[in-house]
VOKOLDO-580083 format. One record per residue (C-alpha): residue in one letter; z, y, x; residue number from 1. Coordinates in nm, 3 decimals, decimal comma. Layout:
% VOKOLDO-580083
<atom aa="a" c3="Z" c2="Y" c1="X" i="NUM"/>
...
This chain:
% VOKOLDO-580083
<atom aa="x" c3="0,256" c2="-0,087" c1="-0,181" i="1"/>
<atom aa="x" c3="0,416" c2="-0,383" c1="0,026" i="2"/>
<atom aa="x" c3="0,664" c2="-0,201" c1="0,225" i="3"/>
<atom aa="x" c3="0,830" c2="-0,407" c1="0,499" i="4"/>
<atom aa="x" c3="1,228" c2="-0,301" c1="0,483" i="5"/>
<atom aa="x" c3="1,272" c2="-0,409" c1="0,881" i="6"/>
<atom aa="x" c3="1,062" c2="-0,132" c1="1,011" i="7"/>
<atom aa="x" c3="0,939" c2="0,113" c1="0,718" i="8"/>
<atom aa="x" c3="0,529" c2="-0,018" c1="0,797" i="9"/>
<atom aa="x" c3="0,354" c2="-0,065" c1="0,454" i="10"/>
<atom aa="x" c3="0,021" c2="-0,145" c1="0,330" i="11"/>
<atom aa="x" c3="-0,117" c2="0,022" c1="0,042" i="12"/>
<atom aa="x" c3="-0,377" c2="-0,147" c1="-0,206" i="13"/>
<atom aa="x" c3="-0,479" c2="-0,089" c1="-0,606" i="14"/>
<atom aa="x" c3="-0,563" c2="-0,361" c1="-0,883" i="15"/>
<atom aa="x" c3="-0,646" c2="-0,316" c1="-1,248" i="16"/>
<atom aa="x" c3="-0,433" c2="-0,670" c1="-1,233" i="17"/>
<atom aa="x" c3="-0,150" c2="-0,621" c1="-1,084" i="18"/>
<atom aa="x" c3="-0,029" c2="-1,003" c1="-1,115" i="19"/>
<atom aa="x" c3="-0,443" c2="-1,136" c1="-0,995" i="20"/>
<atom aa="x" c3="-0,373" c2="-0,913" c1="-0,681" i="21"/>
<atom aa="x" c3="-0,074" c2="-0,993" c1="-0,593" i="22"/>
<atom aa="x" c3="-0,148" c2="-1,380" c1="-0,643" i="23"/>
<atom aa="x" c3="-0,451" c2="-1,352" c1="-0,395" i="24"/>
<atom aa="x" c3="-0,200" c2="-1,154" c1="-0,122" i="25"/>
<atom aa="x" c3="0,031" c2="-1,469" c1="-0,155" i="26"/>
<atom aa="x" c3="-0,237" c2="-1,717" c1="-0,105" i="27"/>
<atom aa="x" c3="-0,317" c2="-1,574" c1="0,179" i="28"/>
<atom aa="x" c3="-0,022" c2="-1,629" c1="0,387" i="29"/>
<atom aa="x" c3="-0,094" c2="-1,814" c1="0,692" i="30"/>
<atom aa="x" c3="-0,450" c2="-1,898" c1="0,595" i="31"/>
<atom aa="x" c3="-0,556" c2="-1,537" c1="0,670" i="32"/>
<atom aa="x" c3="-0,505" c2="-1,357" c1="1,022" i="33"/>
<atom aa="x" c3="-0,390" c2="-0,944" c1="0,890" i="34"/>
<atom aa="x" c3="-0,165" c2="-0,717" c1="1,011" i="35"/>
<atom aa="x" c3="-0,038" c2="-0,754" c1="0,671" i="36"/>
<atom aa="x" c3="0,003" c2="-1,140" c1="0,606" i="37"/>
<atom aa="x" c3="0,095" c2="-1,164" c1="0,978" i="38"/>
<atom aa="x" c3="0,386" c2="-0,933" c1="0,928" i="39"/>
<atom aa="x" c3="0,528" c2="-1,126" c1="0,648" i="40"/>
<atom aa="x" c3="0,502" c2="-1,411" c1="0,844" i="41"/>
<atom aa="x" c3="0,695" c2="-1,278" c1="1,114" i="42"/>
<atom aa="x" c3="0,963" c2="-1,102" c1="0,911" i="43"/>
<atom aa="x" c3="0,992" c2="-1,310" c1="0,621" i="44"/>
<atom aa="x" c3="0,901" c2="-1,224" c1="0,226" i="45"/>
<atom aa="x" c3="1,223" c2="-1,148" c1="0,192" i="46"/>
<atom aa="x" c3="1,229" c2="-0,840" c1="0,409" i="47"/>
<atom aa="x" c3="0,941" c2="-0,693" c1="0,179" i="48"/>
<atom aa="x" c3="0,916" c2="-0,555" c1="-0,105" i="49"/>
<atom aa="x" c3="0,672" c2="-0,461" c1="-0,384" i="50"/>
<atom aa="x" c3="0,610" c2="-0,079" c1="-0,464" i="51"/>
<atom aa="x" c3="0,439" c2="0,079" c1="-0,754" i="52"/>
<atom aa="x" c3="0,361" c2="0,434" c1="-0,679" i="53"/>
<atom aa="x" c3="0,161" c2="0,478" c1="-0,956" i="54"/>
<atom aa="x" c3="0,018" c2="0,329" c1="-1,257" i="55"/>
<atom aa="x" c3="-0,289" c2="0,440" c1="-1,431" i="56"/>
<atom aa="x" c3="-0,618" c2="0,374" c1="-1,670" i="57"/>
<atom aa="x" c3="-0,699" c2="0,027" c1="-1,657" i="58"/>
<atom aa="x" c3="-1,021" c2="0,142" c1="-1,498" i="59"/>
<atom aa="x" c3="-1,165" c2="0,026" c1="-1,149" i="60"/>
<atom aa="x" c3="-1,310" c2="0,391" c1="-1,027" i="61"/>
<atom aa="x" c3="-0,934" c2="0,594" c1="-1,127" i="62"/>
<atom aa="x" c3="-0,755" c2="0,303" c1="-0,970" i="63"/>
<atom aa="x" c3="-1,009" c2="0,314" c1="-0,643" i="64"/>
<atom aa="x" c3="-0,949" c2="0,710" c1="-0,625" i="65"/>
<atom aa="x" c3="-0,586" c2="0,717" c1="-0,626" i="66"/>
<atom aa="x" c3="-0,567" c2="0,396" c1="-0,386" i="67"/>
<atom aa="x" c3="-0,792" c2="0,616" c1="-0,142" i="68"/>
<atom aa="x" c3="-0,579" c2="0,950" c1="-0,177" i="69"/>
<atom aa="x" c3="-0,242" c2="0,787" c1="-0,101" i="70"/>
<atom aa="x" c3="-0,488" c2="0,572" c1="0,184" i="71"/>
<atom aa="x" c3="-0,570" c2="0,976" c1="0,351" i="72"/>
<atom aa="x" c3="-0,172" c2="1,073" c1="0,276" i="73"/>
<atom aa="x" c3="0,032" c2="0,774" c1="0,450" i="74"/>
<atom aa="x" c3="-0,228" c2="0,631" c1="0,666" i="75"/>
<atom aa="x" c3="-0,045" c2="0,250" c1="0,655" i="76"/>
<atom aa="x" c3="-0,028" c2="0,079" c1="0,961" i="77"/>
<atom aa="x" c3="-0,113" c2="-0,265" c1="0,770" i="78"/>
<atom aa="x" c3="-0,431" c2="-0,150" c1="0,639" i="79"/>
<atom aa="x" c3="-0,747" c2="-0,234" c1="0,844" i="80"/>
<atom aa="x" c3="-0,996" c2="-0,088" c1="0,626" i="81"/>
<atom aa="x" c3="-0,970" c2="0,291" c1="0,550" i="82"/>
<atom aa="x" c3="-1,182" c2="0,282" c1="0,233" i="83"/>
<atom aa="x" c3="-1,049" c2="0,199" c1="-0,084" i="84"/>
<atom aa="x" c3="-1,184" c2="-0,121" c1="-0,242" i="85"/>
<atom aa="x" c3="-1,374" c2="-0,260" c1="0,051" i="86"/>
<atom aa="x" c3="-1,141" c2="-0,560" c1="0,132" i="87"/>
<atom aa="x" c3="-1,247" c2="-0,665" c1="-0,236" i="88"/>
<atom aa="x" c3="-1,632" c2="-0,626" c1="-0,206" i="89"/>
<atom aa="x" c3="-1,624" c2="-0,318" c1="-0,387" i="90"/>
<atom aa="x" c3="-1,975" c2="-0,114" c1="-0,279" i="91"/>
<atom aa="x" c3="-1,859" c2="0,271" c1="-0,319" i="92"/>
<atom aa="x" c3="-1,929" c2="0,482" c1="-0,059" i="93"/>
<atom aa="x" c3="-1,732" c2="0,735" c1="0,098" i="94"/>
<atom aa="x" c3="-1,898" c2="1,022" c1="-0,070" i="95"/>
<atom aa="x" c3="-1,831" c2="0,835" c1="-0,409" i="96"/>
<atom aa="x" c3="-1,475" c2="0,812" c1="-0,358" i="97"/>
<atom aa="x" c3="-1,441" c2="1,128" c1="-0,229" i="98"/>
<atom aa="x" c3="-1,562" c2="1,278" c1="-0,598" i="99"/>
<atom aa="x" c3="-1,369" c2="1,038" c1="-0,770" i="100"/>
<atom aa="x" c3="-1,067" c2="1,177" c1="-0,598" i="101"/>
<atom aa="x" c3="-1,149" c2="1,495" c1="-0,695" i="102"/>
<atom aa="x" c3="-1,187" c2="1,437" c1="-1,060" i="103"/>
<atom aa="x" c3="-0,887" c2="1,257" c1="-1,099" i="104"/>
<atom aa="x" c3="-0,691" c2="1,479" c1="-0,858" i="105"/>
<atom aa="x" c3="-0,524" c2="1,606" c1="-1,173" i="106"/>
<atom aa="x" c3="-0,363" c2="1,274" c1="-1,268" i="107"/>
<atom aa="x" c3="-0,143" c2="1,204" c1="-0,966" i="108"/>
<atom aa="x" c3="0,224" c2="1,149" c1="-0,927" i="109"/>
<atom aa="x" c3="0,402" c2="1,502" c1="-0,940" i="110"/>
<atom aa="x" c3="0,578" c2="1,393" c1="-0,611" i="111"/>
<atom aa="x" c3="0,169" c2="1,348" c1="-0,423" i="112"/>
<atom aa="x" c3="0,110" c2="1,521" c1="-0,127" i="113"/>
<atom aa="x" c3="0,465" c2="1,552" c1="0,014" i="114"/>
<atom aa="x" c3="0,457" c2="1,319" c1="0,317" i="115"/>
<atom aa="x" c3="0,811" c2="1,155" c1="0,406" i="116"/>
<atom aa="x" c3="0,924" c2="1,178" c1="0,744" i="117"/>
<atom aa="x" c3="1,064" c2="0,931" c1="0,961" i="118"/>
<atom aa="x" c3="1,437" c2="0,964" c1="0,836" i="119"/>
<atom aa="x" c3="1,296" c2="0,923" c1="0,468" i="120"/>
<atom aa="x" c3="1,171" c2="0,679" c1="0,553" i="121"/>
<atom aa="x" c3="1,429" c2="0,479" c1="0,760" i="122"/>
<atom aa="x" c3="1,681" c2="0,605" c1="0,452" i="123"/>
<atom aa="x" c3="1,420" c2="0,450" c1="0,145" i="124"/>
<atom aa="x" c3="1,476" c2="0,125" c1="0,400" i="125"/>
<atom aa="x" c3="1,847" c2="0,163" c1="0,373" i="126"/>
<atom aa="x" c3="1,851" c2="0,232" c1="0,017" i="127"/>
<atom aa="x" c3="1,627" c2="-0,067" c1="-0,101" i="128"/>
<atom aa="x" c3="1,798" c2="-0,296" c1="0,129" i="129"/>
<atom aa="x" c3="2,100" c2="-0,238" c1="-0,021" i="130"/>
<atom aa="x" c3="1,946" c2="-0,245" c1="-0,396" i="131"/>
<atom aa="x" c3="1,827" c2="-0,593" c1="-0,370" i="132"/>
<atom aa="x" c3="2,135" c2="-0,726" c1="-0,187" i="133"/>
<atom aa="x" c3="2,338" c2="-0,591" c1="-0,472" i="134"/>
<atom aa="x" c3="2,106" c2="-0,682" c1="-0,754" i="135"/>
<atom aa="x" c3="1,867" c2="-0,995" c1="-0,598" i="136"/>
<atom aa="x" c3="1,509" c2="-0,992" c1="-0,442" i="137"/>
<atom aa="x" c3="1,268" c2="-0,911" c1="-0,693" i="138"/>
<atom aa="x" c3="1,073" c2="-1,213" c1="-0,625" i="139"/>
<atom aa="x" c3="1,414" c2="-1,388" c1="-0,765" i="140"/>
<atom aa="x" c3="1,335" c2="-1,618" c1="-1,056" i="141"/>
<atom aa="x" c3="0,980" c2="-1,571" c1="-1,088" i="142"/>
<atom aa="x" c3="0,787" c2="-1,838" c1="-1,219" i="143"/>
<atom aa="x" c3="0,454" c2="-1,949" c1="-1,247" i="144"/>
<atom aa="x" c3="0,165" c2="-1,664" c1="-1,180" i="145"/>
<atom aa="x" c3="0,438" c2="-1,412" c1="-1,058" i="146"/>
<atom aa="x" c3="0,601" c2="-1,632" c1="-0,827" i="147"/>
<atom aa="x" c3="0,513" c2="-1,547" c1="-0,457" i="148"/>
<atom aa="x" c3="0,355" c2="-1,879" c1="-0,368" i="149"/>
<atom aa="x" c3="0,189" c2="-1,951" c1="-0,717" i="150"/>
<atom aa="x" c3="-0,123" c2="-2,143" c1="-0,628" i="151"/>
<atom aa="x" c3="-0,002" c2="-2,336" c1="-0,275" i="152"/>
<atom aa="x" c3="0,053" c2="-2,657" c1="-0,259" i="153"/>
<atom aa="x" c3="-0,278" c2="-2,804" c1="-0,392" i="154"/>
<atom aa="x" c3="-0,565" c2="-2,915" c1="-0,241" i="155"/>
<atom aa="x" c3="-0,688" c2="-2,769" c1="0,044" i="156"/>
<atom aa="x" c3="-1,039" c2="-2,619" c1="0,071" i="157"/>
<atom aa="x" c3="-1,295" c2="-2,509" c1="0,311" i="158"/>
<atom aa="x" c3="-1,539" c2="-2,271" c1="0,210" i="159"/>
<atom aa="x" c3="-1,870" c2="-2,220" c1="0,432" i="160"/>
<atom aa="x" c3="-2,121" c2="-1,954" c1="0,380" i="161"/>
<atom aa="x" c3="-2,542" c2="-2,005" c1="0,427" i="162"/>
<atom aa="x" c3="-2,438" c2="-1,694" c1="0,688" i="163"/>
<atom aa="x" c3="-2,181" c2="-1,929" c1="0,871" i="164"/>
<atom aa="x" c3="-1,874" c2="-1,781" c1="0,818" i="165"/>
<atom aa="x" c3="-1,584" c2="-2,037" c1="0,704" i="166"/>
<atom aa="x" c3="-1,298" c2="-1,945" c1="0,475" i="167"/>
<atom aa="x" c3="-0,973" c2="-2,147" c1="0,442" i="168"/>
<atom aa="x" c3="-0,743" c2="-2,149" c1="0,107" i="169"/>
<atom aa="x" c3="-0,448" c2="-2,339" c1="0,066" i="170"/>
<atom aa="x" c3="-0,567" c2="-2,429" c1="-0,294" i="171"/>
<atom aa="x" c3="-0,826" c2="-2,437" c1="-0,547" i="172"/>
<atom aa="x" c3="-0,664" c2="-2,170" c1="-0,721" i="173"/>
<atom aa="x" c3="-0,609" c2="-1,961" c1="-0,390" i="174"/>
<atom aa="x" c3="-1,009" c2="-1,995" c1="-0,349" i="175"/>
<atom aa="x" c3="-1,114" c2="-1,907" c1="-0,723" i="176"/>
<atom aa="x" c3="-0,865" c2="-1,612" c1="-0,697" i="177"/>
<atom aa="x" c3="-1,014" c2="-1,467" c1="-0,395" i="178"/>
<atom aa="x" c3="-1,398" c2="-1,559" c1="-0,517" i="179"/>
<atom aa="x" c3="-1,333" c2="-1,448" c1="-0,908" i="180"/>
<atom aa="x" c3="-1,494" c2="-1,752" c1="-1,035" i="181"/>
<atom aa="x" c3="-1,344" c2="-2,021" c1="-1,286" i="182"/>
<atom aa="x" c3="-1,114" c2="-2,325" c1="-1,122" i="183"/>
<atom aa="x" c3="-1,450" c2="-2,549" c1="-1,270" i="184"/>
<atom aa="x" c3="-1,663" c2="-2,379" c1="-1,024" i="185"/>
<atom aa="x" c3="-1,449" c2="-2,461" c1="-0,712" i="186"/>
<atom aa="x" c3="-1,321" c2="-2,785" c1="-0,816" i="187"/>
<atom aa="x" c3="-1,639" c2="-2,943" c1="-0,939" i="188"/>
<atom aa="x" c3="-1,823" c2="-2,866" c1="-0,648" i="189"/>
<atom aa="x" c3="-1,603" c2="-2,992" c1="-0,348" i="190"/>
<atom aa="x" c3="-1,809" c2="-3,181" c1="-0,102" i="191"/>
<atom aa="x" c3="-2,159" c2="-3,137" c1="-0,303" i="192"/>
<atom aa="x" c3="-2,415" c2="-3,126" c1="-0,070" i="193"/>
<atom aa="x" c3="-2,566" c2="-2,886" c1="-0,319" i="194"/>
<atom aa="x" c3="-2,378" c2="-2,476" c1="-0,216" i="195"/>
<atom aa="x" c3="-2,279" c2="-2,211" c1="-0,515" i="196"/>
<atom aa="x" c3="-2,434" c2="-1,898" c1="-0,571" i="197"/>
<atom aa="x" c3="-2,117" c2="-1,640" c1="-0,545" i="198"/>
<atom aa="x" c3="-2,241" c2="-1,278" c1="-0,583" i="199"/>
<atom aa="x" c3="-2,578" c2="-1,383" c1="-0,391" i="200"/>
<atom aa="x" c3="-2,459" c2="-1,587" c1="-0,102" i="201"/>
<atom aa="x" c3="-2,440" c2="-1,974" c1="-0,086" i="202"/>
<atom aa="x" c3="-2,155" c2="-2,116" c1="-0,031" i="203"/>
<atom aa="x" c3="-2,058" c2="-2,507" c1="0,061" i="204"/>
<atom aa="x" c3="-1,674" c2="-2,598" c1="-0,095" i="205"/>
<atom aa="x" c3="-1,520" c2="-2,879" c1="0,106" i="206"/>
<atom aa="x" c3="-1,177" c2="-3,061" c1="0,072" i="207"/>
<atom aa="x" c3="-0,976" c2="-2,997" c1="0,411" i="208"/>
<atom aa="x" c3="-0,863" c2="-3,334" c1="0,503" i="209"/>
């Protein structure tokens, strides 16, 4: 959960790599146009913070379940899409998330199902504001992959589709991150005349000048 400590909105998400996911929400800062990356702009990273309300299996389908139960519970304001997965291409359908739930409704957090209300809420604000300005930010001293903007700074690309939709990424890395293919793929392809086949669409990688 990124929960933004100015006004207790949050988005919820799930990743069977936790560092991977969180890489691809950071390279996405003003390159990509929602609620979520646009609230962090406006606020700052510094008045959000990075919430684990569960861990689990390192398996897709448990970690698409629970995502999709606390999804129905908090209903966050930052999320677009109401179905667990779908921002990352995933292809279950409601129906198939709905009996995942159910089989793994034994394995949530003791605390599940009690919604907070709006002075929990403002008081969890409260509480982690004054954590970090006691003890530091967690992004504080982070290097490499677990620093927030791992993977800006490079070069610039442009990626169209055969369907005409155009993607921007700060980086190389930001793009293979988002894509899941190797830094080769990206990298030795920019301004090829000849598109990549990513998960069955074509796609032409240019260098944004």
């Amino acid at each position: 959960m990124f929960f933004n400590l100015t006004n207790g909105n949050y988005y919820i998400g799930s990743s069977v790599n936790l560092a991977r996911r969180f890489r691809v929400h950071m390279s996405c800062l003003n390159v990509v146009n929602l609620p979520l990356y646009m609230a962090i702009n406006k606020y700052g990273l510094n008045n959000f913070v990075f919430l684990i309300l569960q861990y689990c299996e390192k398996m897709e389908d448990t970690c698409l379940a629970l995502e999709q139960t606390f999804l129905d519970l908090y209903k966050p304001k930052y999320n677009i899409l109401k179905l667990a997965g779908s921002s990352q291409g995933f292809k279950h359908s409601p129906e198939t998330i709905a009996k995942l739930k159910k089989l793994h409704a034994g394995k949530l957090h003791p605390r599940f199902n009690t919604k907070a209300s709006l002075q929990q809420k403002i008081l969890t604000s409260i509480a982690l504001k004054k954590h970090f300005s006691e003890n530091g930010h967690h992004n504080k001293g982070k290097k490499g992959v677990l620093a927030p903007q791992d993977g800006i700074g490079g070069t610039k690309i442009i990626m169209k589709s055969e369907h005409g939709e155009v993607l921007s990424f700060p980086s190389i890395n930001a793009a293979r991150q988002v894509f899941r293919v190797r830094f080769r793929t990206i990298s030795l392809n920019i301004g090829l005349d000849k598109p990549i086949l990513i998960k069955g669409v074509k796609w032409f990688v240019l260098s944004e000048s």
